[in-house]
VOMILO-889080 format. One record per residue: residue number from 1; y negated, x, z negated of N, C-alpha, C in turn. Coordinates in nm, 2 decimals. Layout:
! residues N
SITE | num | nc2 | nc1 | nc3 | cac2 | cac1 | cac3 | cc2 | cc1 | cc3
SITE | NUM | Y | X | Z | Y | X | Z | Y | X | Z;
...
END
This chain:
! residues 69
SITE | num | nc2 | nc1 | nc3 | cac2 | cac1 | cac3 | cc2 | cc1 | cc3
SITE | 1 | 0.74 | 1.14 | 1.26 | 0.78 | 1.01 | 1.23 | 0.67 | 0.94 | 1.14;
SITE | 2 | 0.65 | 0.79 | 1.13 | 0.55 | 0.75 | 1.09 | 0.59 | 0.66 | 0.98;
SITE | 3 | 0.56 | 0.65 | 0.87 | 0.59 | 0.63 | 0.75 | 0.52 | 0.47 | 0.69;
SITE | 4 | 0.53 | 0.37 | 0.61 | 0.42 | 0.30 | 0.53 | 0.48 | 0.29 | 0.39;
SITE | 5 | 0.40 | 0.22 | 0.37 | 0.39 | 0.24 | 0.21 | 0.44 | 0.11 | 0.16;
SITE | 6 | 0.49 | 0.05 | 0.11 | 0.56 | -0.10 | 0.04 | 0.60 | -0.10 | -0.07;
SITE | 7 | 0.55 | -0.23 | -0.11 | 0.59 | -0.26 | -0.23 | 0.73 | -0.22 | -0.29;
SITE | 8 | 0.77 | -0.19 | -0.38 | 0.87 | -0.17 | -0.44 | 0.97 | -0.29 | -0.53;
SITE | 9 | 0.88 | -0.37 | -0.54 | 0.95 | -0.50 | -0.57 | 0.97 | -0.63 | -0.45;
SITE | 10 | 0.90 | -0.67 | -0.36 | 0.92 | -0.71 | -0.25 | 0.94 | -0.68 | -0.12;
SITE | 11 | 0.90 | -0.54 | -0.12 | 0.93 | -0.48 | 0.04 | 0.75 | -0.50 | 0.09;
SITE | 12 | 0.65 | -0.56 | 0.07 | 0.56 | -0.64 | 0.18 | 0.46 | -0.51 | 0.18;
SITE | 13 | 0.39 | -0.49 | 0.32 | 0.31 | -0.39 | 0.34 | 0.17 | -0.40 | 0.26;
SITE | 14 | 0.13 | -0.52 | 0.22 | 0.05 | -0.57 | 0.20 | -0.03 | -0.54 | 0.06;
SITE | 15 | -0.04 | -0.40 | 0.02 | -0.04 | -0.33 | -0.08 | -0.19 | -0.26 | -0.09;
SITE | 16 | -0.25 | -0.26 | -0.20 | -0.36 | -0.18 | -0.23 | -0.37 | -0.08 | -0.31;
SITE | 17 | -0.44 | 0.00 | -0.26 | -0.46 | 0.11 | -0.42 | -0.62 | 0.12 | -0.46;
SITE | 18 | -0.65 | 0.12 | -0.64 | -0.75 | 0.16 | -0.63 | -0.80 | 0.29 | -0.57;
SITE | 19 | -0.96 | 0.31 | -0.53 | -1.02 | 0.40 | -0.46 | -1.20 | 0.46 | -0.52;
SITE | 20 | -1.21 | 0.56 | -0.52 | -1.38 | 0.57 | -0.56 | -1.47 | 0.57 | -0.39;
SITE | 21 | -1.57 | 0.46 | -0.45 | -1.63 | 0.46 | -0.36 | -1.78 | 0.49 | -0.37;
SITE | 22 | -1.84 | 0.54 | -0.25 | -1.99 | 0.58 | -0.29 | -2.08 | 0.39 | -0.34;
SITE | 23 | -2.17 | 0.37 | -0.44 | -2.18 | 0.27 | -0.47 | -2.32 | 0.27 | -0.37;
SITE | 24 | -2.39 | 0.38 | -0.32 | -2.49 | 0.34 | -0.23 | -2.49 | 0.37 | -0.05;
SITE | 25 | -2.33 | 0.42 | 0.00 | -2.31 | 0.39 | 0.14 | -2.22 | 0.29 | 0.16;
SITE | 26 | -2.11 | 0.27 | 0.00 | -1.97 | 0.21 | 0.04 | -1.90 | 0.30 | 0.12;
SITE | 27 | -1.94 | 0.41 | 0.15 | -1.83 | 0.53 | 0.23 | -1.71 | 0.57 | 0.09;
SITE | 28 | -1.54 | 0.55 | 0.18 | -1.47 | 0.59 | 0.09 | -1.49 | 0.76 | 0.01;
SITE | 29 | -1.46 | 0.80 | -0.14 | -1.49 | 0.93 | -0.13 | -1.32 | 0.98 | -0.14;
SITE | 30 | -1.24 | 0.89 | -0.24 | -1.09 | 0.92 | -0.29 | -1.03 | 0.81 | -0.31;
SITE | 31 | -0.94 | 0.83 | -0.34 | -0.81 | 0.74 | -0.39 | -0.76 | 0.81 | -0.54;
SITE | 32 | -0.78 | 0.70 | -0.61 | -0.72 | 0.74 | -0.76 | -0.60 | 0.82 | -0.77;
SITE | 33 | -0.55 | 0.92 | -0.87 | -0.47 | 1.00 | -0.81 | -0.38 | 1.01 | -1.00;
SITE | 34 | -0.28 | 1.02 | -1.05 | -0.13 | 0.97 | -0.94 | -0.10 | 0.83 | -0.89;
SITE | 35 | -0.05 | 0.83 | -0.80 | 0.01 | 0.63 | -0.75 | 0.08 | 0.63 | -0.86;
SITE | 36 | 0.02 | 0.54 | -0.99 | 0.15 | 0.49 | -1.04 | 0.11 | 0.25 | -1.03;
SITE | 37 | 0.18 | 0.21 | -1.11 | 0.18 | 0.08 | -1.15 | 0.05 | 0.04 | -1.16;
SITE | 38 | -0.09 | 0.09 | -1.25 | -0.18 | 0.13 | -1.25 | -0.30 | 0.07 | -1.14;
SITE | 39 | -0.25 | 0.15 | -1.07 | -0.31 | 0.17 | -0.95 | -0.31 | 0.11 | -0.84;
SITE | 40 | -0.18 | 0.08 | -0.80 | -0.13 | -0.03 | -0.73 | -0.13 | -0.19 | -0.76;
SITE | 41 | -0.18 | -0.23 | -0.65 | -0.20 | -0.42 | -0.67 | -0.09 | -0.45 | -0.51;
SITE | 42 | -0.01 | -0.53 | -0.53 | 0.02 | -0.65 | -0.44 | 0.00 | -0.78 | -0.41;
SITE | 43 | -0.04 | -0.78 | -0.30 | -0.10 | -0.92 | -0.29 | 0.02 | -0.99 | -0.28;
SITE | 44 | 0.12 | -1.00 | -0.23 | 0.22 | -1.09 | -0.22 | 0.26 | -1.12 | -0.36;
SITE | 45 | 0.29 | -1.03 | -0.45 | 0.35 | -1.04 | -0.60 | 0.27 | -1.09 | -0.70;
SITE | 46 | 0.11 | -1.02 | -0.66 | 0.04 | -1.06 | -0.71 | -0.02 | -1.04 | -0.81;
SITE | 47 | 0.07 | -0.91 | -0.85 | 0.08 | -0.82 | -0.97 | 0.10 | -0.61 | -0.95;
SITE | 48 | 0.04 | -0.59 | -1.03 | 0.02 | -0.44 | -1.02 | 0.21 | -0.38 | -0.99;
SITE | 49 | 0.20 | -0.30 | -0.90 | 0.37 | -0.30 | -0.87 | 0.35 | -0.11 | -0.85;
SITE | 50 | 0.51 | -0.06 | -0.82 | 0.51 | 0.08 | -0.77 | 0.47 | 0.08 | -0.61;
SITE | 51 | 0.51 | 0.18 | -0.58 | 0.50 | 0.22 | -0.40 | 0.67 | 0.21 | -0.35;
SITE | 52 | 0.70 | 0.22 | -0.23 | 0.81 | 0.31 | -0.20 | 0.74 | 0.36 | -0.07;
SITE | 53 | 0.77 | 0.44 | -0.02 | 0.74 | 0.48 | 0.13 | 0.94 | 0.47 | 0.20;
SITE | 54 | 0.87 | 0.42 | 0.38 | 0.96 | 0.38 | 0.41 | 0.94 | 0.43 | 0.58;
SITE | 55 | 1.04 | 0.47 | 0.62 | 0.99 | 0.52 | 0.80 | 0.99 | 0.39 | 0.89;
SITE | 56 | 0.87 | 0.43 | 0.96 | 0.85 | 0.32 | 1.09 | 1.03 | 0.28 | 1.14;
SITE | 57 | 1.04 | 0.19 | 1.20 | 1.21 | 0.18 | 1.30 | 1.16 | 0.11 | 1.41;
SITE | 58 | 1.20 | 0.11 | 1.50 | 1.17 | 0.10 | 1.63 | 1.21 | -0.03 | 1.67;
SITE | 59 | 1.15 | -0.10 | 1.69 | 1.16 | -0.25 | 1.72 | 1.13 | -0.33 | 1.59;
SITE | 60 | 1.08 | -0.28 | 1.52 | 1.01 | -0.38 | 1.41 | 0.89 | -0.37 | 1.37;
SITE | 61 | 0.81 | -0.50 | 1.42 | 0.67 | -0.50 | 1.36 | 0.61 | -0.51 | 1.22;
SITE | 62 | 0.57 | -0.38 | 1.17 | 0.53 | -0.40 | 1.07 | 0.39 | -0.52 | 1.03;
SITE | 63 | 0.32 | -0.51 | 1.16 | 0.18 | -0.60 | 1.15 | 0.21 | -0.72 | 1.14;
SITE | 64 | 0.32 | -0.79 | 1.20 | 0.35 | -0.90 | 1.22 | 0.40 | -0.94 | 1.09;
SITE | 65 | 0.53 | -0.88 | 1.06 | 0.62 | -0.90 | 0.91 | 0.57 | -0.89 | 0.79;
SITE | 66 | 0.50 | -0.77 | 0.81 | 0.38 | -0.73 | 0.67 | 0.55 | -0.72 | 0.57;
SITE | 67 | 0.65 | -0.68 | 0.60 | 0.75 | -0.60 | 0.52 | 0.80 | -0.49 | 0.57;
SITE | 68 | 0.86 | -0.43 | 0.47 | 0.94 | -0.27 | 0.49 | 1.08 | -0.29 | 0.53;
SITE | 69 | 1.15 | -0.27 | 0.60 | 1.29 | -0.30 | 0.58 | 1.39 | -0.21 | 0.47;
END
């Protein structure tokens, strides 16, 4: 089953985490480690938020919606 990741205050897919990157290929190396508030930015809120993880459902576009149900 296939899972994403959403905001926790709005639902919207549209979520970042910080990450270390190489500064002389730009190849990812990690992801900051634990996800907390921190770490996480949403673009919709617009403000540093939690995660929730939520399973794909079948007949709903996440690309389109850019929310979780």
């Amino acid at each position: 089953m296939k899972y994403y990741w959403c905001c926790a205050e709005c639902g919207s897919t549209n979520v970042q985490i910080q990450a270390w990157v190489d500064v002389n290929t730009h190849e990812f190396v990690d992801d900051i480690q634990p996800y907390d508030d921190h770490h996480i930015w949403c673009e919709d809120c617009q403000n540093h938020v939690e995660l929730k993880e939520q399973p794909a459902q079948l007949g709903f576009n996440f690309e389109a919606d850019k929310k979780c149900p």
